[in-house]
N, C-alpha and C positions, 0 to 999 in steps of 0.2 A: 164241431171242431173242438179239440183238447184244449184247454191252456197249459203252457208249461210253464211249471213251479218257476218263478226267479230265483234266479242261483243267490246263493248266500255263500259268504265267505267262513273259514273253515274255521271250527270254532277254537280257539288258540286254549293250550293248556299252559296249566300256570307252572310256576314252581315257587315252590316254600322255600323260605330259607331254616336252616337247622333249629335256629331259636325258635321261630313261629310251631315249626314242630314238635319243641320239646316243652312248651305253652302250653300248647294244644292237648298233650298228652297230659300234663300234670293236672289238667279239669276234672270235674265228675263224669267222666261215662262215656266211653266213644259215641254212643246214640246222641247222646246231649250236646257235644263237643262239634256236629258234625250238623247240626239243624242250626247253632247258634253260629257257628262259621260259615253255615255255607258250602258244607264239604259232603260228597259222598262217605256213608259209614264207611265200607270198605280199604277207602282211603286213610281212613283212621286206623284202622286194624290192622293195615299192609305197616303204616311206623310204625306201632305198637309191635312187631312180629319180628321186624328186621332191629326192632332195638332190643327186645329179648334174645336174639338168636344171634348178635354178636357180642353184645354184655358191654355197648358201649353206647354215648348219645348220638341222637345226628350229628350235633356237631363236629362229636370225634370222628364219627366214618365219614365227615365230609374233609378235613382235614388229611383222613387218613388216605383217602383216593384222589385227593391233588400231590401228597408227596406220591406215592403211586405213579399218578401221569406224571410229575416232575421226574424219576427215577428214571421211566420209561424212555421220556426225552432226550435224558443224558446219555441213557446209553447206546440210543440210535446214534447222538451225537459222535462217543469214542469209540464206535464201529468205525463209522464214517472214517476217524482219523485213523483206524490202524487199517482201514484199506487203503489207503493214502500212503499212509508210510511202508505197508507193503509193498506199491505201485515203486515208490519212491527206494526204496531197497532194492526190489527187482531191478531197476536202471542203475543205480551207482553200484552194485556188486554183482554182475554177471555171474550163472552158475561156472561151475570151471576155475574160476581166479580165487587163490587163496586170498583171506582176510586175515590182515595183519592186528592181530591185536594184541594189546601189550598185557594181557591177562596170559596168554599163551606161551 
């Protein structure tokens, strides 16, 4: 009869923060940077690549994609209220009835 393997629980991946990465970068050598961390090279070379290729630190692209999702936020937010006041327009001013306004 087989034994079956005991399950193990799934191996959690980390995440760095911007500074840790921009440390990390400023060392001698992705290979070197990456045996003294504890990190996969590749992992090293992947921020090395994305901070060349947008000409900014992690920090800033992290910065940059929380206003990003803050933008996002808001704007689903004043959808939300101009369909609202659409609904709400639709009821107080019936198609058919003039609107009296003093522009006019």
């Amino acid at each position: 009869m087989k034994n079956k393997k005991e399950s193990t629980a799934p191996a959690v991946r980390s995440q760095y923060t911007a500074p840790f990465k921009e440390q990390a970068l400023e060392r001698d050598g992705i290979p070197r940077v990456a045996q003294d961390l504890g990190l996969s090279q590749s992992m090293g070379y992947s921020w090395r690549t994305k901070r060349r290729q947008t000409g900014q630190s992690c920090e800033d692209q992290t910065l940059q994609h929380a206003e990003i999702a803050r933008l996002k936020r808001e704007n689903v937010r004043l959808e939300e209220e101009v369909a609202c006041l659409n609904k709400a327009a639709a009821y107080l001013c019936p198609l058919g009835t003039s609107r009296n306004h003093p522009n006019e």
